[in-house]
MOPAC internal coordinates of N, CA, C and O (Angstrom, degrees):
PM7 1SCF
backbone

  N    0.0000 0     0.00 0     0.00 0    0    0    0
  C    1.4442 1     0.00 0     0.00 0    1    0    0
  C    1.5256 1   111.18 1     0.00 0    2    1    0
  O    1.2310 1   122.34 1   134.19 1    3    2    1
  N    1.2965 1   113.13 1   -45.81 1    3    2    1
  C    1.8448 1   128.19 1  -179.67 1    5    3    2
  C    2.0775 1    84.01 1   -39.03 1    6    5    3
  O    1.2310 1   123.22 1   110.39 1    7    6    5
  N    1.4530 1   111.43 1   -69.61 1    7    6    5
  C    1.5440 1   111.77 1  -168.46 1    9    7    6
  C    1.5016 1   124.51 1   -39.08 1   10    9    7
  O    1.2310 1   129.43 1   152.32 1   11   10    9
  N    1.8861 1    99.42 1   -27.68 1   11   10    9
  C    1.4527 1    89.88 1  -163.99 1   13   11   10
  C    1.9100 1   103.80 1   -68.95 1   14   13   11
  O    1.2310 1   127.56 1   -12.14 1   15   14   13
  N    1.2757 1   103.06 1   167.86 1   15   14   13
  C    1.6909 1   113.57 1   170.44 1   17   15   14
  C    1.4988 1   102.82 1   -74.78 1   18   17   15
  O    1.2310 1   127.65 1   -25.52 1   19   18   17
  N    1.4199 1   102.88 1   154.48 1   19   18   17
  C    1.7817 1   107.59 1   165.95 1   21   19   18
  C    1.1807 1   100.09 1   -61.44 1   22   21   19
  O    1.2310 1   141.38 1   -18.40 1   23   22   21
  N    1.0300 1    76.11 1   161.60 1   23   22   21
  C    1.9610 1    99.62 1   162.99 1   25   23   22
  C    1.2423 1   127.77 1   -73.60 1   26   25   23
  O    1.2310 1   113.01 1   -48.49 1   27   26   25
  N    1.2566 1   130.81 1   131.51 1   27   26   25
  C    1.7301 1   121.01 1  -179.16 1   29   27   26
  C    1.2276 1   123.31 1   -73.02 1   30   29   27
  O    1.2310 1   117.41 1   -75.28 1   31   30   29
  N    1.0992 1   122.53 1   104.72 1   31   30   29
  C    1.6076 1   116.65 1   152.79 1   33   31   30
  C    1.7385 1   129.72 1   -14.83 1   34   33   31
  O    1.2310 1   130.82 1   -67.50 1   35   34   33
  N    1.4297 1    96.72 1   112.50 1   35   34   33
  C    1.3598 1    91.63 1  -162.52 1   37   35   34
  C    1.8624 1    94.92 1  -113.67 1   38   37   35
  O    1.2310 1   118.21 1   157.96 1   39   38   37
  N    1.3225 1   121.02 1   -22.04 1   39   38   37
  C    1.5795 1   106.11 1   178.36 1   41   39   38
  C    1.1532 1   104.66 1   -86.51 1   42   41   39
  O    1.2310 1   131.17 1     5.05 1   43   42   41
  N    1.5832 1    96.04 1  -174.95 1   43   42   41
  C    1.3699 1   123.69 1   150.93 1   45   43   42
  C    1.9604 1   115.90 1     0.05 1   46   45   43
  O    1.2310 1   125.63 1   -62.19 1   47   46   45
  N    1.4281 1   106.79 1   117.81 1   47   46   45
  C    1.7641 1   102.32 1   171.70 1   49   47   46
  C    1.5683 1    86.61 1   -64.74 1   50   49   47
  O    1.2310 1   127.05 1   -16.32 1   51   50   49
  N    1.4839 1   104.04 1   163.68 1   51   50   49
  C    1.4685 1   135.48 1   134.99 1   53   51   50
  C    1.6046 1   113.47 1   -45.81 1   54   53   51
  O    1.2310 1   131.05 1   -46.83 1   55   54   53
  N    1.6469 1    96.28 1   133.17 1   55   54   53
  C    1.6280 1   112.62 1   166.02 1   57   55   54
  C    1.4683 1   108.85 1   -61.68 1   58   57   55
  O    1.2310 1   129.58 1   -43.94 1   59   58   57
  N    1.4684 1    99.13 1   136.06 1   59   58   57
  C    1.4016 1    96.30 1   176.20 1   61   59   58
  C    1.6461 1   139.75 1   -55.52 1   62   61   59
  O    1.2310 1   134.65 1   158.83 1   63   62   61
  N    1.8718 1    89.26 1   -21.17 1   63   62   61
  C    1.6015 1    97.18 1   174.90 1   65   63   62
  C    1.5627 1   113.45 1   -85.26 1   66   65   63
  O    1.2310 1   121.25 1   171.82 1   67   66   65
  N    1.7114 1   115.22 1    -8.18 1   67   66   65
  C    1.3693 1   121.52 1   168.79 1   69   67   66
  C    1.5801 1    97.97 1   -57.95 1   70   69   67
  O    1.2310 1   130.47 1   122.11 1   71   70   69
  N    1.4945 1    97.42 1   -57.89 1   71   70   69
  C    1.7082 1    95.26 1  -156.00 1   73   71   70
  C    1.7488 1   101.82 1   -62.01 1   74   73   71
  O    1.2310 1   124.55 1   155.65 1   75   74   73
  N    0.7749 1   108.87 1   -24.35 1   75   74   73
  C    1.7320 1   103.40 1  -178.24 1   77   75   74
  C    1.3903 1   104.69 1   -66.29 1   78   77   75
  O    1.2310 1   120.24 1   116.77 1   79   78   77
  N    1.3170 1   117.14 1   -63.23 1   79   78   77
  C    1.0164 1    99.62 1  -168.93 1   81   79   78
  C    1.9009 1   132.52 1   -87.57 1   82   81   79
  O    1.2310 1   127.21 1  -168.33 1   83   82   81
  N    1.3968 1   103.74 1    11.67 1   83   82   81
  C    1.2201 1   121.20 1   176.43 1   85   83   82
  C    1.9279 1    99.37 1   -92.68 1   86   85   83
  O    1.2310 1   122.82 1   154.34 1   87   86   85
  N    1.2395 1   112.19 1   -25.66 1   87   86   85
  C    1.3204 1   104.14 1  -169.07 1   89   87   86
  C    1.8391 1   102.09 1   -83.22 1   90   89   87
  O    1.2310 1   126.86 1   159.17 1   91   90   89
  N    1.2153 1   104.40 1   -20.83 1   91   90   89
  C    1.6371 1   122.68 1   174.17 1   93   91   90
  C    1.4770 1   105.33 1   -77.68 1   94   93   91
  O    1.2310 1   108.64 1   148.74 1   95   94   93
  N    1.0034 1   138.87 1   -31.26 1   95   94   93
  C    1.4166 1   134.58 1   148.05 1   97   95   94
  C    1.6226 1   126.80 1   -42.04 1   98   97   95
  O    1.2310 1   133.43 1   116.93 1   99   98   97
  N    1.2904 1    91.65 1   -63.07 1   99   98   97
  C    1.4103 1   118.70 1  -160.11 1  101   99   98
  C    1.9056 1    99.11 1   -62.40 1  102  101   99
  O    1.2310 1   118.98 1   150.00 1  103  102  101
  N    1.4716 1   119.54 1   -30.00 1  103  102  101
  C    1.5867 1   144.36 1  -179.00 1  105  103  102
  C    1.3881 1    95.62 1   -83.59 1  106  105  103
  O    1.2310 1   116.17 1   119.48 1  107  106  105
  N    1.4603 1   124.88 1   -60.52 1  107  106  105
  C    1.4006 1   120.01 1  -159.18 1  109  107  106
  C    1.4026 1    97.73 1   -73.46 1  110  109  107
  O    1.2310 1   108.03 1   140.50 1  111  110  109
  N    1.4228 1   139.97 1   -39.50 1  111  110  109
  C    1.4405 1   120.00 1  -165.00 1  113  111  110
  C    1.5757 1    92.30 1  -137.78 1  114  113  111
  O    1.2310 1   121.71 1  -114.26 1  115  114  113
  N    1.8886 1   114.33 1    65.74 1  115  114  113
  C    1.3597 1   148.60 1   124.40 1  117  115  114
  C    1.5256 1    94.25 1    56.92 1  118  117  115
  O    1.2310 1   117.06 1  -134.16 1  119  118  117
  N    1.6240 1   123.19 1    45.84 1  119  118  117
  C    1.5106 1   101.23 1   170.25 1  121  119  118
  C    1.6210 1   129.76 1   -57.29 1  122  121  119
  O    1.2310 1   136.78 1   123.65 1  123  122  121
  N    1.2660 1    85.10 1   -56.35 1  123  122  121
  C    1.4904 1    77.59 1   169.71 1  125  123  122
  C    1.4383 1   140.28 1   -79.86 1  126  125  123
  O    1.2310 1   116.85 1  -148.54 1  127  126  125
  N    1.5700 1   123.60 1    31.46 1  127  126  125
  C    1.2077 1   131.92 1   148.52 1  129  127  126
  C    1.2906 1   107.78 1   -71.88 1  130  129  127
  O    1.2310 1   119.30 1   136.75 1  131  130  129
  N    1.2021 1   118.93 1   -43.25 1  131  130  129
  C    2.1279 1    92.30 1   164.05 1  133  131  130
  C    1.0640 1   134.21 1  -110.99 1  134  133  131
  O    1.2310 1   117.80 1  -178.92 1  135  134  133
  N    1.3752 1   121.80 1     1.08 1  135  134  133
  C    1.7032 1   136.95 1   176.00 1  137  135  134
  C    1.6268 1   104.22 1   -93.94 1  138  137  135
  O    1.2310 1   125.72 1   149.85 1  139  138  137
  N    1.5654 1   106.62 1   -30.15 1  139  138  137
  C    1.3904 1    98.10 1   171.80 1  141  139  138
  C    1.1547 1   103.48 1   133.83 1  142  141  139
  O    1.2310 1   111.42 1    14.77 1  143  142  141
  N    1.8120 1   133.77 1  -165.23 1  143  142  141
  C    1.3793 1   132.30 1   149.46 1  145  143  142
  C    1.3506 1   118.09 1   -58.97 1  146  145  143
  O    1.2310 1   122.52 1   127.19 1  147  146  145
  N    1.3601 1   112.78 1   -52.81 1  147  146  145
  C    1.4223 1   117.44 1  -165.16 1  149  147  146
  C    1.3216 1   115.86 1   -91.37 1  150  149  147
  O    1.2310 1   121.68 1   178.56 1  151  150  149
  N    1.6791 1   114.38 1    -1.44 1  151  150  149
  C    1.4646 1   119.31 1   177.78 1  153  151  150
  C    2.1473 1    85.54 1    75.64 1  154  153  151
  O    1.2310 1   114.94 1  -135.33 1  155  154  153
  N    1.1497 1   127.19 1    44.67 1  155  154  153
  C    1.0098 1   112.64 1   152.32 1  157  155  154
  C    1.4837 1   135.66 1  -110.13 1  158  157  155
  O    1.2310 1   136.33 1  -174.96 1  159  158  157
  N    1.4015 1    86.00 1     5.04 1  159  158  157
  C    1.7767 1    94.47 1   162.28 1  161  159  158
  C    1.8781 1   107.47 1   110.51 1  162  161  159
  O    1.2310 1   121.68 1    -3.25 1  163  162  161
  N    1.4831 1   114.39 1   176.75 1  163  162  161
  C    1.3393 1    80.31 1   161.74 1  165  163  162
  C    2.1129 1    73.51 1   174.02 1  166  165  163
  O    1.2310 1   130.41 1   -22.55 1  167  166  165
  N    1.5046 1    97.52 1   157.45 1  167  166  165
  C    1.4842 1    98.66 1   174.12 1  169  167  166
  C    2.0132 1   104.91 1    56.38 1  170  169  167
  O    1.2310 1   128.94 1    44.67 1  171  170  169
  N    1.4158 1   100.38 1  -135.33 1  171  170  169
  C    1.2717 1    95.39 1  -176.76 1  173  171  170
  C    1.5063 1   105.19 1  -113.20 1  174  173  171
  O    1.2310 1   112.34 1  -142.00 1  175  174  173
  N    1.2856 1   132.06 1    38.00 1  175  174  173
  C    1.5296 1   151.05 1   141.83 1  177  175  174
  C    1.5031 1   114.47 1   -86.10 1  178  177  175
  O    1.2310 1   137.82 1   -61.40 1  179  178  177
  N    1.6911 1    83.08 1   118.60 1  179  178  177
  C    1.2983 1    88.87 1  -172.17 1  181  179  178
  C    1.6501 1   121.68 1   -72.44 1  182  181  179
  O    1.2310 1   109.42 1    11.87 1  183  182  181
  N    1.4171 1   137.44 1  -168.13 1  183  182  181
  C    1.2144 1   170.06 1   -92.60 1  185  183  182
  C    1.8796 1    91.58 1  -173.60 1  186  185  183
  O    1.2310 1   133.35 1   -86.10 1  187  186  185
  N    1.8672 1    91.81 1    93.90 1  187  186  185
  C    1.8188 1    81.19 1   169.13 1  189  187  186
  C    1.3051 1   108.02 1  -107.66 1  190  189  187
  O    1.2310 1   119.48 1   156.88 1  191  190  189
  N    0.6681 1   118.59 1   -23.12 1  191  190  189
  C    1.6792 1   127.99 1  -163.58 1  193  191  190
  C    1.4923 1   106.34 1   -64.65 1  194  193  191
  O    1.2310 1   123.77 1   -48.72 1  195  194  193
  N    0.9221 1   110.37 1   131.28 1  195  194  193
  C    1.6554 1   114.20 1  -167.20 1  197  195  194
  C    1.4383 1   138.86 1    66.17 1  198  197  195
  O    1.2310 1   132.65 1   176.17 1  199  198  197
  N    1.7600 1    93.16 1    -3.83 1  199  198  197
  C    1.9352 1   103.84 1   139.74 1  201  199  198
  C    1.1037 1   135.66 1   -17.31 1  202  201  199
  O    1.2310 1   113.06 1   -44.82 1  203  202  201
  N    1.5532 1   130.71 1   135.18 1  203  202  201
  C    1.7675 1   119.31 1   179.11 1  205  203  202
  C    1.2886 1    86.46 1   -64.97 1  206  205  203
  O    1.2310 1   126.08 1   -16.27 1  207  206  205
  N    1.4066 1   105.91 1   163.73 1  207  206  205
  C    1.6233 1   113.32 1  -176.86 1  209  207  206
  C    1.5496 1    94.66 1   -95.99 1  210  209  207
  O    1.2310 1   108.08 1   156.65 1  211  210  209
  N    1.6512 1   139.88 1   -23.35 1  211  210  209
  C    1.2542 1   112.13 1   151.94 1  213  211  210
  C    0.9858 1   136.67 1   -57.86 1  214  213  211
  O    1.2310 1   115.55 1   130.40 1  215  214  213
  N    1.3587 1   126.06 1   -49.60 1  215  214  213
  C    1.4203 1   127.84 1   178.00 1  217  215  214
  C    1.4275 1   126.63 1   -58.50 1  218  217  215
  O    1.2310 1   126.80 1   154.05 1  219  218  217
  N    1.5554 1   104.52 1   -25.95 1  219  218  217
  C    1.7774 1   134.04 1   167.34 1  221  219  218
  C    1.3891 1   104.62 1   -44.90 1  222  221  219
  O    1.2310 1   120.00 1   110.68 1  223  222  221
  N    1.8135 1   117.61 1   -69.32 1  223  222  221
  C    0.9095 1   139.08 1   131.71 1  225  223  222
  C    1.3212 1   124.42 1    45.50 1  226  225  223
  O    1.2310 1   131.89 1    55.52 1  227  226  225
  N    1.9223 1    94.64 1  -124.48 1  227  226  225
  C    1.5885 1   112.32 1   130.06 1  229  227  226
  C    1.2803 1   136.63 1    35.22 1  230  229  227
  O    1.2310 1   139.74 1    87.38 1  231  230  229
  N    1.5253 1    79.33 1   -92.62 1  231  230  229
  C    1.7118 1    98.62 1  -169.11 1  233  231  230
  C    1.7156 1   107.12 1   -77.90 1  234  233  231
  O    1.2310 1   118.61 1   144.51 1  235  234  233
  N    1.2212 1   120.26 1   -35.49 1  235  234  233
  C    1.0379 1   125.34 1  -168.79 1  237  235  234
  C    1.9120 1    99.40 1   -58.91 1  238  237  235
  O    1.2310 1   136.03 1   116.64 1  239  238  237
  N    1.2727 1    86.57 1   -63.36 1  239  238  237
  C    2.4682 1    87.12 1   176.92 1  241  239  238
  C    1.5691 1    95.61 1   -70.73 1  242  241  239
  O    1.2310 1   114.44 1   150.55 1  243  242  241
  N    1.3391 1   128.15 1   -29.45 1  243  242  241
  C    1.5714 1    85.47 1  -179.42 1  245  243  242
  C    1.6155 1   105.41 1   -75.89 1  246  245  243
  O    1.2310 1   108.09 1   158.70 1  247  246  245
  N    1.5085 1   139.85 1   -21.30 1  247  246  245
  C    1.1893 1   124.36 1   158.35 1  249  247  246
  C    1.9785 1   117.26 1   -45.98 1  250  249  247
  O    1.2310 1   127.72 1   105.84 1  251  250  249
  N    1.2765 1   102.75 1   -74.16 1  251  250  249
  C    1.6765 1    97.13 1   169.04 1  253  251  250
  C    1.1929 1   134.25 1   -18.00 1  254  253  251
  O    1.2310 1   125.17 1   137.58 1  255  254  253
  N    1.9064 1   107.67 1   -42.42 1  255  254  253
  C    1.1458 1   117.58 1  -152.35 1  257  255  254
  C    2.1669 1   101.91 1  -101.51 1  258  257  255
  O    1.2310 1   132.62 1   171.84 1  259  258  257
  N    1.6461 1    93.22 1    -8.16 1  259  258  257
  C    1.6877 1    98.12 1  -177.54 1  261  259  258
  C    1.4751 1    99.32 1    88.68 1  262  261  259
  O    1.2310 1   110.05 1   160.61 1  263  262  261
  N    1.7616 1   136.29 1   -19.39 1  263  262  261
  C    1.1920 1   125.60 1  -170.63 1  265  263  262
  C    1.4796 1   112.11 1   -57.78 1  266  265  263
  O    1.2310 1   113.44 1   152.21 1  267  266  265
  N    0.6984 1   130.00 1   -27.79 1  267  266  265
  C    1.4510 1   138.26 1  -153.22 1  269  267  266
  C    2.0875 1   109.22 1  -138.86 1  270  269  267
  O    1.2310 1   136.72 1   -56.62 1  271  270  269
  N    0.8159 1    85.22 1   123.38 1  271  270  269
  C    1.9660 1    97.96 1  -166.55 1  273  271  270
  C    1.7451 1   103.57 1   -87.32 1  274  273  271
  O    1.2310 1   122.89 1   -67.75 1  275  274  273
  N    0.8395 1   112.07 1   112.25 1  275  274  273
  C    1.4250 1   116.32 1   155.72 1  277  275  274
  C    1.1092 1   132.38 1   -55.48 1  278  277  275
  O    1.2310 1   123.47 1   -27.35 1  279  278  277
  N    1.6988 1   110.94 1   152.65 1  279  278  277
  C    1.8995 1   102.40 1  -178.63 1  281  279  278
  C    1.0826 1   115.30 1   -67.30 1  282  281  279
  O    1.2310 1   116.28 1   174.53 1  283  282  281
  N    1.6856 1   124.68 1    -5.47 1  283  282  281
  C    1.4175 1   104.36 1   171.35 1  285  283  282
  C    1.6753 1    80.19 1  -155.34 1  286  285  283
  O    1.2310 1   114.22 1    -7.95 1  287  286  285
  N    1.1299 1   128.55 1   172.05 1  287  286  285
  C    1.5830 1   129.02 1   171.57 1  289  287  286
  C    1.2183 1   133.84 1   -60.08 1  290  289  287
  O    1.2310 1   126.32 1  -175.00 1  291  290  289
  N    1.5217 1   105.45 1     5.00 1  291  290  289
  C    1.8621 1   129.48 1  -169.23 1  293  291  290
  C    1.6834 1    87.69 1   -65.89 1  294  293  291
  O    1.2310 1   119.86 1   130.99 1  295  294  293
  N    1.1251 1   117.88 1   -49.01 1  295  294  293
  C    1.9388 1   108.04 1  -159.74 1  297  295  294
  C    1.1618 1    95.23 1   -89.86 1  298  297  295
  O    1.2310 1   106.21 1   143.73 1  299  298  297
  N    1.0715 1   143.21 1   -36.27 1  299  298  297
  C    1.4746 1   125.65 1  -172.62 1  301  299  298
  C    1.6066 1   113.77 1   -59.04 1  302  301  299
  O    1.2310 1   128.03 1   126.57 1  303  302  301
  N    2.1878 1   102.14 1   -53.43 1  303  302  301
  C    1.4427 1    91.61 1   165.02 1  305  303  302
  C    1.7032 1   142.43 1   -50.39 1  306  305  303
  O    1.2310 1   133.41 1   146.40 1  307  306  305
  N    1.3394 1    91.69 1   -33.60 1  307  306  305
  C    1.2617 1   111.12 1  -174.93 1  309  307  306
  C    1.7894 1   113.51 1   -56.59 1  310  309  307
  O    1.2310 1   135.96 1   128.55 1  311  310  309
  N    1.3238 1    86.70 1   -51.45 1  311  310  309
  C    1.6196 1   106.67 1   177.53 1  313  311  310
  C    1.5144 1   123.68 1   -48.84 1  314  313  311
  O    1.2310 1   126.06 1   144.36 1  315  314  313
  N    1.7003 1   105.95 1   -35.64 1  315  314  313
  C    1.3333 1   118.61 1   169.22 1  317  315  314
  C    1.2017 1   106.79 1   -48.33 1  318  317  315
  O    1.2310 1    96.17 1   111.98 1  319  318  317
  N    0.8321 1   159.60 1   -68.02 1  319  318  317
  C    1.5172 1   155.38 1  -140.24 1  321  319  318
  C    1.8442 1   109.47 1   -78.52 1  322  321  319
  O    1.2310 1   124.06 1   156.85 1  323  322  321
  N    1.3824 1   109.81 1   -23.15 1  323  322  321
  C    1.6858 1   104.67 1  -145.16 1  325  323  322
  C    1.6268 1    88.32 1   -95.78 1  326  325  323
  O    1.2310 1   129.40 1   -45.39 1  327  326  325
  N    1.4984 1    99.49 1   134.61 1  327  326  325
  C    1.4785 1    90.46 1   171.23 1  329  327  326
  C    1.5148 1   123.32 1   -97.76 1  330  329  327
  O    1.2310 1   109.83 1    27.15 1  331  330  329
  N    1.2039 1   136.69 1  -152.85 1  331  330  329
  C    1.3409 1   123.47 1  -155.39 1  333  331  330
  C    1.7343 1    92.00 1   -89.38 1  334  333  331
  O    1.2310 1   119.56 1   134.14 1  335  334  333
  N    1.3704 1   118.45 1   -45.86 1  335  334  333
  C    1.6203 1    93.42 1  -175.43 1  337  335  334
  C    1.2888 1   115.19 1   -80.16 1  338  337  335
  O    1.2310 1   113.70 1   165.60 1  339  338  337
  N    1.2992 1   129.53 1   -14.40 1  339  338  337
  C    1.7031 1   131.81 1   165.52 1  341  339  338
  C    2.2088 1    99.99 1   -58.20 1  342  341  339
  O    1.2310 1   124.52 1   158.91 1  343  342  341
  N    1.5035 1   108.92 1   -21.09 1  343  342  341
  C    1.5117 1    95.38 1  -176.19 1  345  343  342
  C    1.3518 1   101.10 1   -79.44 1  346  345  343
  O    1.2310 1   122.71 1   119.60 1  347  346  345
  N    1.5238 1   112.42 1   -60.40 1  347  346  345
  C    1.2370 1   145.99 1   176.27 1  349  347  346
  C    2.2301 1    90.98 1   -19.54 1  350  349  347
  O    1.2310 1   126.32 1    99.27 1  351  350  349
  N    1.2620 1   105.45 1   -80.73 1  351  350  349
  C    1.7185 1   131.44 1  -175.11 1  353  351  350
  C    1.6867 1    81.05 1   -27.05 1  354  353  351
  O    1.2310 1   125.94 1    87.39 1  355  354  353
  N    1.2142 1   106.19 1   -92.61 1  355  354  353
  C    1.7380 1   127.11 1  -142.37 1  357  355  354
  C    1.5246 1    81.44 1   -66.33 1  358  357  355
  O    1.2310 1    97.50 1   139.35 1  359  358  357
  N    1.2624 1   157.67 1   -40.65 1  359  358  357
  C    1.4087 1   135.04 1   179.78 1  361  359  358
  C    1.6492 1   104.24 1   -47.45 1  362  361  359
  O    1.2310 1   128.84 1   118.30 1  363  362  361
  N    1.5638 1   100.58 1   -61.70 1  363  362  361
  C    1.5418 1   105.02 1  -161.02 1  365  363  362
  C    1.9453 1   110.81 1   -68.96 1  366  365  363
  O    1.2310 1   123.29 1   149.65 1  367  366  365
  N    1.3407 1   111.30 1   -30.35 1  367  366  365
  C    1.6290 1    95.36 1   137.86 1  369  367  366
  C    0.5851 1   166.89 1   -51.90 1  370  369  367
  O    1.2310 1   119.48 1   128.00 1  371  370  369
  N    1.8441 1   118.59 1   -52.00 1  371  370  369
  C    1.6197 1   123.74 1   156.54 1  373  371  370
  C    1.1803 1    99.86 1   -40.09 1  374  373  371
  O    1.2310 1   124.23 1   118.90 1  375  374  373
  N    1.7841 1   109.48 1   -61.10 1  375  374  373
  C    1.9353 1    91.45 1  -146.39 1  377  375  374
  C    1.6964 1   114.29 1   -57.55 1  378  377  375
  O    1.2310 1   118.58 1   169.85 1  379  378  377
  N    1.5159 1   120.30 1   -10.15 1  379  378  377
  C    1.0143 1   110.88 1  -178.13 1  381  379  378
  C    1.3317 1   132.41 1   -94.39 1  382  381  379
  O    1.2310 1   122.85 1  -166.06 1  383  382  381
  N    1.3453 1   112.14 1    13.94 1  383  382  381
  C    1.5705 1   139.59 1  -171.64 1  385  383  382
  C    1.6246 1   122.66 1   -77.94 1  386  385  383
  O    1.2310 1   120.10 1   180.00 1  387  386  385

């Protein structure tokens, strides 16, 4: 599954002030130092980029929220910081990548 390609984006692009400020996320709290450049994953980190943006979502507050444990404590910390429309933003970006 790691092999298959994302999935293509089939709606609507992202607003341009989404993408700004999701790509300012994505820089300020270093996604792709472990998902990669392209957020395509790499080792045993997964593949965000082209995530449903619910399930993206999700995971992102159940990291925030401690529900849900990370493969290592990197997302949970990370997660601390993001507030609900910074989750909300970078879901509805990735998934559209």
């Amino acid at each position: 599954m790691a092999t298959l390609p994302p999935p293509a984006w089939s709606g609507a692009p992202a607003a341009p002030n989404l993408v700004a400020g999701a790509q300012a996320l994505v820089a300020k709290h270093q996604c792709n130092s472990c998902h990669g450049p392209e957020l395509l994953g790499q080792d045993a980190i997964p593949r965000i980029r082209g995530q449903r943006e619910d399930n993206f979502a999700k995971a992102l507050a159940g990291y925030k929220s401690n529900a849900r444990p990370g493969y290592d404590p990197a997302m949970n910390e990370v997660a601390q910081e993001l507030k609900d429309d910074e989750i909300r933003d970078l879901a509805a970006y990735i998934s559209r990548l």
